[in-house]
C-alpha positions as CSV (number, residue, x, y, z in Angstrom):
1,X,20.6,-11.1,-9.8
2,X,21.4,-8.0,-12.2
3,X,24.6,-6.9,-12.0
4,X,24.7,-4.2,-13.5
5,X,23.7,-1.1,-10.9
6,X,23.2,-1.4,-7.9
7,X,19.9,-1.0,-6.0
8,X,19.6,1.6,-3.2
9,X,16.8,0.8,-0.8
10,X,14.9,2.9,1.7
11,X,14.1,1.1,4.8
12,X,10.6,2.3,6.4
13,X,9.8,0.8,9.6
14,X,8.7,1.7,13.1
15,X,11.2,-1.2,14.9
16,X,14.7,-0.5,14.9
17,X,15.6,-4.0,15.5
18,X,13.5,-4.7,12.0
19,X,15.4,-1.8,10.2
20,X,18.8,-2.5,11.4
21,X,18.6,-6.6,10.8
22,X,17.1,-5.1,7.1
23,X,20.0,-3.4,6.6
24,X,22.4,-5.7,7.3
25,X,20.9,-8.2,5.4
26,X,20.5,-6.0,2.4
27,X,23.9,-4.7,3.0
28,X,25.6,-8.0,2.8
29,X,24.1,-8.3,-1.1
30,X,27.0,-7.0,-3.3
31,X,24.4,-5.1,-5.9
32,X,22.1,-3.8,-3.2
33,X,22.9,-0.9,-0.5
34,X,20.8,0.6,1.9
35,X,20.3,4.6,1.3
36,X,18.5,5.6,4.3
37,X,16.3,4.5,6.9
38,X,12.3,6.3,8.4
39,X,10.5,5.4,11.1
40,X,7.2,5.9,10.1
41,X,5.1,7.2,6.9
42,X,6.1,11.0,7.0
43,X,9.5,10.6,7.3
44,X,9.5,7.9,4.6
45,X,7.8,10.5,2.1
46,X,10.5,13.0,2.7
47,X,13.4,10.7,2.1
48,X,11.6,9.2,-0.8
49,X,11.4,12.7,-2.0
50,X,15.1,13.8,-1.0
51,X,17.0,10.1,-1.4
52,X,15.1,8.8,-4.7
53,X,15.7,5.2,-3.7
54,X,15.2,2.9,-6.1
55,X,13.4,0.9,-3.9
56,X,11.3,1.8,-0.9
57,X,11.2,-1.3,1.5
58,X,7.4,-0.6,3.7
59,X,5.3,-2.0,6.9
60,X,2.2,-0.5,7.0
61,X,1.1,-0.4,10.8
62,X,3.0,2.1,12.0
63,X,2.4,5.0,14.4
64,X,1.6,8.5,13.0
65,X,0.9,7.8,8.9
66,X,0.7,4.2,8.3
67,X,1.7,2.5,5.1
68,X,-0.7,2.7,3.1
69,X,-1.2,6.3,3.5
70,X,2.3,6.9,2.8
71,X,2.5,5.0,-0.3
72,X,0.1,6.8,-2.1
73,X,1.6,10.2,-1.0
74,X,4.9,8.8,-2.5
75,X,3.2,7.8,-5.4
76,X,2.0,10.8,-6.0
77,X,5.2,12.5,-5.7
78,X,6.7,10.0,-8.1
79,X,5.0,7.4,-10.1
80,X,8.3,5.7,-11.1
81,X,8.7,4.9,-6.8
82,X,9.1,1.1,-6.3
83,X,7.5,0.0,-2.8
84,X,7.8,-3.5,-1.3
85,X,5.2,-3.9,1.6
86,X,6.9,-5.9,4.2
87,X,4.3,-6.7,7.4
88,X,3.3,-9.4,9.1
89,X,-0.3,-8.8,8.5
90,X,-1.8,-10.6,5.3
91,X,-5.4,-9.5,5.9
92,X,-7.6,-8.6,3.2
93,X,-8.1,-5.1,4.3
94,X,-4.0,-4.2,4.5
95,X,-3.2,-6.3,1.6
96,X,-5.8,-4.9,-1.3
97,X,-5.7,-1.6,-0.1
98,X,-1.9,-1.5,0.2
99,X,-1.4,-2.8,-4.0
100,X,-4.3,-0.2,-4.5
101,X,-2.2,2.4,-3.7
102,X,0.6,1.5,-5.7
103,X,3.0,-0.7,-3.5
104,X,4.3,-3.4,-6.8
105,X,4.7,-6.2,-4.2
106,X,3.3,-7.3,-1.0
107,X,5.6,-9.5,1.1
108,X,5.3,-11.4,4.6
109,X,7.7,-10.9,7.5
110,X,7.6,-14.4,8.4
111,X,9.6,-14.9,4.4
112,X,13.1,-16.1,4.1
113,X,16.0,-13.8,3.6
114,X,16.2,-15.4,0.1
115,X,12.7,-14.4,-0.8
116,X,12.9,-11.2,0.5
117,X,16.0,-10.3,-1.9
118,X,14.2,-11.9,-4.4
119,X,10.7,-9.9,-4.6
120,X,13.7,-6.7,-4.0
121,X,15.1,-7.8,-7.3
122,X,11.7,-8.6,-8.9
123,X,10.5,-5.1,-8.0
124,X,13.4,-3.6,-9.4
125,X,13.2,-5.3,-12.5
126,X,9.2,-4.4,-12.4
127,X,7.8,-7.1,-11.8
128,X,5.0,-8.1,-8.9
129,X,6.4,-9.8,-6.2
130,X,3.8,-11.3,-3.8
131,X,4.1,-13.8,-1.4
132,X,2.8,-17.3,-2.1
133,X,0.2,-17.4,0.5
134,X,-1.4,-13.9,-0.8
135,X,-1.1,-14.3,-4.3
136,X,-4.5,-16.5,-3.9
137,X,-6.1,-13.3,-2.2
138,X,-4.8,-10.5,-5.0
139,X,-6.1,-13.0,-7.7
140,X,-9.6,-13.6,-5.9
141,X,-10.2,-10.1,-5.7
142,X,-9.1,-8.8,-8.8
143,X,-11.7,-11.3,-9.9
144,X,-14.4,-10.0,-8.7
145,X,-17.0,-7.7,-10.2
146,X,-16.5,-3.9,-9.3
147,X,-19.3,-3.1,-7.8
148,X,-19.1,-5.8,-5.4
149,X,-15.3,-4.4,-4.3
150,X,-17.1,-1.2,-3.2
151,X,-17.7,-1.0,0.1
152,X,-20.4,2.1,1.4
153,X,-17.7,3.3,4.1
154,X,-16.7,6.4,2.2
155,X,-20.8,7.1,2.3
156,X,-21.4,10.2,5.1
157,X,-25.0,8.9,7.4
158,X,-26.9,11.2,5.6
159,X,-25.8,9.9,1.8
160,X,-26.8,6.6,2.9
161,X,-30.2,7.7,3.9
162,X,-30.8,9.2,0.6
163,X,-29.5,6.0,-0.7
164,X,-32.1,4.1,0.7
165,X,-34.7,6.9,0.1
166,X,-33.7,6.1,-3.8
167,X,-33.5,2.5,-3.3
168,X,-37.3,2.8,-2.3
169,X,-38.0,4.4,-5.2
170,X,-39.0,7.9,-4.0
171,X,-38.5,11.0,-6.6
172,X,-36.0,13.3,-5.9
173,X,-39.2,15.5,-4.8
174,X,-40.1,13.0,-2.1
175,X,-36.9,12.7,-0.8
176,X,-36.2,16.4,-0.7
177,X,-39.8,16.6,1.4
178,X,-38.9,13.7,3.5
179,X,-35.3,15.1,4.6
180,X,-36.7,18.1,4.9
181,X,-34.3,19.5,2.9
182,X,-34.6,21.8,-1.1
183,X,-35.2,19.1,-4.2
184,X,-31.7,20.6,-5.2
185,X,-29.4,19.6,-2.5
């Protein structure tokens, strides 16, 4: 562990139980303190914004804005911001997205103390920190081409139908005559 500074940490999670065993296990670290505490994505953006902890400490299901949501605001806000996912959900769909939007490590509730400090420290010094059973997941998808990471969910019903319309191979002419709609839009 770096001795040098020590690192103030924003705790962001909906259980207060979770928050207050976080803090006390940060707490008892000599080079790492506790800053402040949110409950749930908005407040964790506006003490982000306010506190400018050097690390921000995340789950991602919680009520209101979720974690993933919130990360990418923070981001935003500053893109020197640290966040360490903490959850206990290692699906695909929470753990891609959540990196995606700018979270530097991604680490299981079910983790020892030990590790958590760790992946604190390895954030810190910018570094990834995952947790060994997701690290297979991260690689595996980074892996893959692009187009086959893109998912049509973002598509409204109507882009799809043109989709397909195009897919068939119909001019933008037919299309426009078969959506009844001008060869423009």
């Amino acid at each position: 562990m770096s001795a040098q500074k020590t690192i103030r940490v924003l705790i962001v999670d909906d259980h207060t139980v979770m928050r207050e065993g976080l803090s006390a296990l940060i707490n008892s670290w000599s080079n790492m303190e506790v800053v402040g505490e949110a409950a749930d994505g908005q407040e964790a953006i506006s003490k982000a914004r306010s506190l400018r902890p050097d690390i921000i400490l995340m789950d991602l299901v919680m009520p209101g804005m979720g974690g993933v949501e919130a990360i990418a605001e923070i981001i935003r806000n500053d893109r020197e911001a640290r966040v360490l996912v903490l959850t206990s959900f290692s699906e695909d769909d929470k753990v891609i997205p959540a990196i995606q939007a700018g979270a530097l490590g991604y680490m299981l509730k079910e983790s020892s103390s030990k590790e958590l400090i760790r992946a604190i420290q390895d954030v810190y010094d910018d570094k990834l920190a995952l947790h060994p059973a997701l690290t297979r997941k991260v690689v595996r998808e980074l892996g893959r081409p692009p187009e086959s990471r893109t998912s049509n969910d973002n598509l409204t019903e109507r882009e799809i139908e043109v989709l397909k319309l195009v897919a068939g191979g119909l001019s933008n002419q037919s299309i426009a005559e078969a959506l009844c709609i001008s060869e423009h839009t």
